[in-house]
N, C-alpha and C positions, 0 to 999 in steps of 0.2 A: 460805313454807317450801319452797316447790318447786323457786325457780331459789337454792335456798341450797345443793342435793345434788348439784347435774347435775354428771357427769364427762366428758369428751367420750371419744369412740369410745375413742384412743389412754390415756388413764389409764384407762378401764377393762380393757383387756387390758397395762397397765403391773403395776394392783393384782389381778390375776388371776392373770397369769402372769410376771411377776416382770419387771424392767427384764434385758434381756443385753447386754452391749456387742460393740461389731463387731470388737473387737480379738481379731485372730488372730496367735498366738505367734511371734516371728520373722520378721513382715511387718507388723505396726502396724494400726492403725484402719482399717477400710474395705476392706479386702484381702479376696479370696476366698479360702477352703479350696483347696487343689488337688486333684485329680481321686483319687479313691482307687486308678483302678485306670490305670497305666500305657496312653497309647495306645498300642498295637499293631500293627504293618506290615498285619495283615489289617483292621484299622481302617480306616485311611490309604489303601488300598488298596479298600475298602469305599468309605469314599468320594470317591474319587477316580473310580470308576466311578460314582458317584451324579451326580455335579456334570457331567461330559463325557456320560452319557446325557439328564440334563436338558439340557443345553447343545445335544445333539444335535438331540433333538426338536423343543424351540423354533425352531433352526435349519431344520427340515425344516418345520413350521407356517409360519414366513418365509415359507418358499421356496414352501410350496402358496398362500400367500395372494397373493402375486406372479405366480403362473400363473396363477390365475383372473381373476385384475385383466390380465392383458394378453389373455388368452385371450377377455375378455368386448372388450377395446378392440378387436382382430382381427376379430373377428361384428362389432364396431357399423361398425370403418372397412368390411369385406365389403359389409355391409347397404347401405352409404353407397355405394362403390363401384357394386353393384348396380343400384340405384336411377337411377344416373346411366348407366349401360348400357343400362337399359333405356328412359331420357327418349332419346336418343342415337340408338337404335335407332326409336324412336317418328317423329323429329323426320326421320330418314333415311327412313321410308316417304312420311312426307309428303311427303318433298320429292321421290322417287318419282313418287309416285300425281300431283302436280302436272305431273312431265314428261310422263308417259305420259297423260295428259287435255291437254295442250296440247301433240301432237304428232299 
């Protein structure tokens, strides 16, 4: 008796709340409603500044994510640079300290 009553999800809210069809007057089956309320220049204009301030910012998140990426490459080539100025510098005392002991 149990699986003689089951209705699935959709016939339950068919026999609830009545079947409506999608057909809208003047544009056929599947069509949407159109907007009740005219879009309007301050709309448009609304968001037009929406989408160019988004666009901006992301822009500007780019561009800081780009500057630390080169900003950190600049320290590591430095560091590297460094490093080898002071091997350079090391290897010139020695060779130094070798003349002035065998002169």
């Amino acid at each position: 008796m149990e699986n003689e009553s089951q209705l699935s999800r959709d016939e339950i809210l068919a026999t609830a709340l009545g079947e409506r069809s999608s057909y809208v007057k003047g544009r056929g089956y599947g069509a949407k409603p159109t907007r009740k309320r005219p879009i309007t220049q301050a709309d448009m204009d609304d968001w037009v500044t929406y989408v160019l301030e988004s666009v901006r910012e992301q822009m500007q998140a780019n561009m800081e994510i780009k500057l630390q990426e080169e900003r950190a490459e600049m320290e590591k080539k430095m560091q590297e640079e460094r490093k080898e100025m002071q091997r350079q510098m090391q290897e010139d005392r020695a060779e130094i300290q070798r003349k002035v002991q065998e002169d």
